[in-house]
C-alpha positions in Angstrom: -16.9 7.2 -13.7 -18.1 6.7 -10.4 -17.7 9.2 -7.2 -15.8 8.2 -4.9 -14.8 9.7 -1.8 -11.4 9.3 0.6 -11.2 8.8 4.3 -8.8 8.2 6.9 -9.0 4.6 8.3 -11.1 3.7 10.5 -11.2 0.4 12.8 -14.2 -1.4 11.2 -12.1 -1.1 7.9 -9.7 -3.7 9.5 -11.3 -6.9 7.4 -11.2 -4.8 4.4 -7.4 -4.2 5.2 -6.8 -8.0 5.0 -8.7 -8.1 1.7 -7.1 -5.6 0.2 -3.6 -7.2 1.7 -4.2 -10.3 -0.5 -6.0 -8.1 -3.5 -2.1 -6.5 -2.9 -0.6 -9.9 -3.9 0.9 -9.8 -7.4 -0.2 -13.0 -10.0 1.6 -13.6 -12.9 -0.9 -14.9 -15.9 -1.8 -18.0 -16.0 0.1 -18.8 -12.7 -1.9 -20.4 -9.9 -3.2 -17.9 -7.5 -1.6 -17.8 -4.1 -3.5 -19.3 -1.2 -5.6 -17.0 1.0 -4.2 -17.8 3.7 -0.9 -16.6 2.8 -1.5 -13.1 4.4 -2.0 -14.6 7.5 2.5 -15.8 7.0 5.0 -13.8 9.1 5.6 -11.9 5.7 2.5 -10.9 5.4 0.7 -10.3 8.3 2.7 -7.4 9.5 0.9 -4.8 7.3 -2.1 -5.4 8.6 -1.9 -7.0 12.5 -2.6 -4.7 15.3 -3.6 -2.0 12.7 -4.0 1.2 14.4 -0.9 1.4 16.3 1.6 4.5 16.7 2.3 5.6 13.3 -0.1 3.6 11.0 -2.0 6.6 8.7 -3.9 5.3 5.5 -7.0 5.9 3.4 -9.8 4.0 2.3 -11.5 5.0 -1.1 -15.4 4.3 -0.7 -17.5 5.1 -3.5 -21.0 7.0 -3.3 -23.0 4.2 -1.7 -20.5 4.0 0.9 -18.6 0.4 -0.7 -14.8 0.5 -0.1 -13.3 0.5 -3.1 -9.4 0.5 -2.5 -7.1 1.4 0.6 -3.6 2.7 1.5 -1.7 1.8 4.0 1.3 3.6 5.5 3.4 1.7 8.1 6.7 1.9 10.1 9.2 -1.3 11.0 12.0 -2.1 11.9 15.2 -3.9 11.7 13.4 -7.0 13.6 10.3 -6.6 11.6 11.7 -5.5 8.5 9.0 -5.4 5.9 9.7 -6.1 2.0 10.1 -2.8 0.8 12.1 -1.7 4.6 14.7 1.1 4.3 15.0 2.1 8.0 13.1 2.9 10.8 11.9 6.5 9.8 10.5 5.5 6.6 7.0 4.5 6.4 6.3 1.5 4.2 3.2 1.9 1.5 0.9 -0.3 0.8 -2.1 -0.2 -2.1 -5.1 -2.3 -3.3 -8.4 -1.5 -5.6 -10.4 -3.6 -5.8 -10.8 -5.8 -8.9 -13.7 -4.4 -10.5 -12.9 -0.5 -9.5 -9.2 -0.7 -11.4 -7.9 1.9 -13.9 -10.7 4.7 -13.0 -8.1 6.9 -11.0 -8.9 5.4 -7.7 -5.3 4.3 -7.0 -3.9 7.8 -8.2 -5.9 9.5 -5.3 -4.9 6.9 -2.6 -1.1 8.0 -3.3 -2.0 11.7 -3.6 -3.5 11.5 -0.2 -0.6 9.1 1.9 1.8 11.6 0.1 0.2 14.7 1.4 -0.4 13.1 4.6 3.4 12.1 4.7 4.4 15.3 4.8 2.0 17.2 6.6 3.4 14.3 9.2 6.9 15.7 8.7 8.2 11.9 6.8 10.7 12.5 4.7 10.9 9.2 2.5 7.9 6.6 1.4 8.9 3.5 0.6 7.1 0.4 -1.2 7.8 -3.0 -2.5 6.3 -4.2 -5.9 7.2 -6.5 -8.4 9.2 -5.7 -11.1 6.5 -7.2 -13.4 3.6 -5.7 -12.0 2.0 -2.2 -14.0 1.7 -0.7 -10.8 5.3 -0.2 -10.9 4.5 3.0 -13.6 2.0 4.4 -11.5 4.9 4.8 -8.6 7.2 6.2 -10.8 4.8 8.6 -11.7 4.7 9.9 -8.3 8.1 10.3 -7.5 9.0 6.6 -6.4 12.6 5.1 -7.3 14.1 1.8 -7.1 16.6 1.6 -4.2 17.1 -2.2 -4.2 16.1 -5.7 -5.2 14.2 -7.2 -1.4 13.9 -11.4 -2.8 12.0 -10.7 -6.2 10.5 -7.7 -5.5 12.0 -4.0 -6.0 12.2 -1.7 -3.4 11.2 2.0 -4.4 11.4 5.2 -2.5 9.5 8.7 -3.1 11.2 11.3 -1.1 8.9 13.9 0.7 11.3 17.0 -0.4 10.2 19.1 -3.4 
C-alpha cells in the first residue's frame, strides 16, 4: 500500500475539488456516464463554488509524491440552498471522492476519520451526507456511525451524530 498523508484544504486544491465533485457522481453499470459538465448545475455546484467560505473544513489525501489522491468536503447550507443530503442549518453536509485508481486501500476510511474528528473538535453535533442507495459507499458510512434519515429524490440522506 502506498503512504499517504492528510491535509487540510488548501486553495490551490480548488480544481481538484471540482474533480473530485464529478469523481463523487454515482454510475450505475453499464449506464452512460453523466456529462462533465453536470457539476457545474445549480445541484451541483454548491459543494464546491466559493470554496473557502465561513464554515467549509475538509481534507485532501496526497500520497508520498505529493499527488492528491482523494478529498473531503464539509459544508454548511441552508433552507435556500439546501444541498441533497440538507438536514438544517447547523449540520454540515459531507462530501467524499478517491480517486479511481487509489480505491479500496483505506484512503476513504481516513478522510471520514479526519472530517469526524475535525467536526467535533469544531463543536458540530451532526454530519450529514447524501449517497445512493445503490452505491457501496453507503457501508463505509454506516461503519462510521452514519444513519438514513430520509429519501432527498433518489438519494438517501444519512446522519452520524458527533455524541459518543
Amino acid at each position: 500500500m502506498t503512504e499517504y498523508q492528510l491535509r487540510p484544504i488548501e486553495e490551490q486544491d480548488i480544481p481538484f475539488l471540482w474533480e473530485m465533485l464529478y469523481a463523487s457522481i454515482f454510475e450505475r453499470e453499464g449506464e452512460e456516464p453523466f456529462e462533465p459538465d453536470i457539476i457545474h448545475s445549480p445541484g451541483m455546484s454548491k459543494y464546491v463554488e466559493g470554496w473557502g467560505r465561513e464554515g467549509d473544513f475538509g481534507f485532501i489525501a496526497l500520497d508520498s509524491q505529493g499527488k492528491r489522491m482523494g478529498s473531503v468536503t464539509l459544508r454548511f447550507f441552508n433552507d435556500q440552498n439546501a444541498g441533497y443530503g440538507y438536514v438544517n442549518a447547523s449540520t454540515p453536509e459531507m462530501g467524499m471522492a478517491v480517486i479511481e485508481t487509489a480505491r479500496g486501500k483505506g484512503i476513504g476510511s481516513r478522510l471520514i476519520q479526519a472530517a469526524l474528528d475535525e467536526a467535533r473538535k469544531r463543536g458540530i453535533d451532526a454530519v450529514s451526507l447524501s449517497v445512493d442507495p445503490d452505491n457501496e459507499a453507503i457501508r463505509l458510512y454506516r461503519r462510521f456511525g452514519f444513519v438514513e434519515q430520509g429519501m432527498c429524490g433518489t438519494s438517501v440522506t444519512m446522519v452520524c451524530g458527533m455524541n459518543p
